[in-house]
N, C-alpha and C positions, 0 to 999 in steps of 0.2 A: 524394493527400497524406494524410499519418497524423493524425488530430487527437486534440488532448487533451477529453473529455469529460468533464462535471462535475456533479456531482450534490449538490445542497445536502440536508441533514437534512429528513426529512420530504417530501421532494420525491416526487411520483408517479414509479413505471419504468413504461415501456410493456412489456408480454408481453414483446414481441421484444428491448429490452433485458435484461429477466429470462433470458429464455431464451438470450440470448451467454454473458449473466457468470453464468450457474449452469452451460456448459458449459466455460468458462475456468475453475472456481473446482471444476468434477470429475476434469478436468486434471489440476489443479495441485497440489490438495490430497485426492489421493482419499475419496469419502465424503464431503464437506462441499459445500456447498450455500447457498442463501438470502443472493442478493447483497441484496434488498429490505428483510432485514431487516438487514442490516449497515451499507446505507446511513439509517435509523432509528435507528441505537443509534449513528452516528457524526456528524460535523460538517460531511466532506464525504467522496464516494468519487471516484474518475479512475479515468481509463482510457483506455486509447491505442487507437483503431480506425481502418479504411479498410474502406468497403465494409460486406461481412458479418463481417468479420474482427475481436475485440478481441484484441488482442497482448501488453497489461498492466492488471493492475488493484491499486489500491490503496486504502483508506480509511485516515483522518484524524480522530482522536477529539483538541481541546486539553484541556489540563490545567491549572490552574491551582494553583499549592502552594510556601509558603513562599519566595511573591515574585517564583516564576517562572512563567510559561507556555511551555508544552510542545507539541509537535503527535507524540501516538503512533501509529506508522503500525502498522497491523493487514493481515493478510491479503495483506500483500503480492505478487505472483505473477507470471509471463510463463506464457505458453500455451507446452507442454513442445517444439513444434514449431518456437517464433521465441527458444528460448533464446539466448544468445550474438552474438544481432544488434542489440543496444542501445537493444531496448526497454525494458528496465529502465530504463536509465540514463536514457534519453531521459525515461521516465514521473517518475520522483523529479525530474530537472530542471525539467520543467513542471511540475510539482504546486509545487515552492518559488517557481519565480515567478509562479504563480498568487498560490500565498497573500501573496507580497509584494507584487503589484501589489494583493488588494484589502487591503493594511494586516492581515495575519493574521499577521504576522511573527514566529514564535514565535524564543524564547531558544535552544532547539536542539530535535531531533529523536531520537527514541527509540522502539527495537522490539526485539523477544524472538526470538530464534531456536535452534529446537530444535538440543542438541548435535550431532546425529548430521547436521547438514544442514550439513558441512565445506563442498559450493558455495556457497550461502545468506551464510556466513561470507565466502566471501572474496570474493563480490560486493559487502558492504554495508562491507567494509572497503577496497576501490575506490571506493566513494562517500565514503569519509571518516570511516564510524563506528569507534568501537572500543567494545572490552567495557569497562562498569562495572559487571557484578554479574553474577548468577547463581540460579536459583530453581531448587531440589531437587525441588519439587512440578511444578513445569512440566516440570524436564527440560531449563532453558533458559538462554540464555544473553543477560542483557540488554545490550542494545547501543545507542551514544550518539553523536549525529554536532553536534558545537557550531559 
């Protein structure tokens, strides 16, 4: 069975965790790396495994700003081998009743995705987000799911 794993801020990774999601995360994002330090600089990370296997990963930075709280999803990714089998979907699903079930229940959800990642786009607009901006310096295109 696939489970959701979860990793709170500051949390220790063991090696062997590090070493899944630094090889999911060179995958996915060629050249980037340091799932240990992403899950530090964020609020929570997840990730969908069986076995040796992680399938998705995701971190969870909240925001709070002009009355609203936010949950920014960073780094989002599937291992380039289990694209299109519903890990994705499946991983953003648990991650939101995660955070509902412990009362994290942000106002909506919000991530950046580079232009040129046309899939990227019209996976996360199967999950419900659409574009509300745009950043020239990123190259990106910000995306908002209420």
């Amino acid at each position: 069975m696939i489970s959701l794993k979860v990793i709170r801020n500051g949390q220790e990774l063991s090696q062997n965790v590090v070493k899944k999601l630094n090889h999911l995360m060179e995958k996915s994002f060629p050249g980037s790396h340091c799932p240990q330090e992403q899950c530090y600089n964020n609020d929570y990370c997840f990730y969908l495994s069986k076995g040796p296997i992680v399938y998705s990963y995701v971190t969870v930075r909240f925001v709070n700003i002009l009355g609203y709280r936010y949950a920014e999803l960073w780094n989002f990714c599937t291992h380039p081998d289990y694209r299109s089998n519903g890990y994705g979907t499946m991983l953003y699903n648990r991650t939101r009743s995660y955070l509902k079930r412990k009362h994290e229940n942000p106002d909506f959800y919000q991530l950046w995705v580079l232009k040129k990642n046309k899939r990227a786009q019209q996976f996360y607009k199967k999950l419900g987000f659409e574009f509300t901006g745009e950043s020239k310096e990123l190259n990106a295109y910000k995306m908002t799911s209420f």
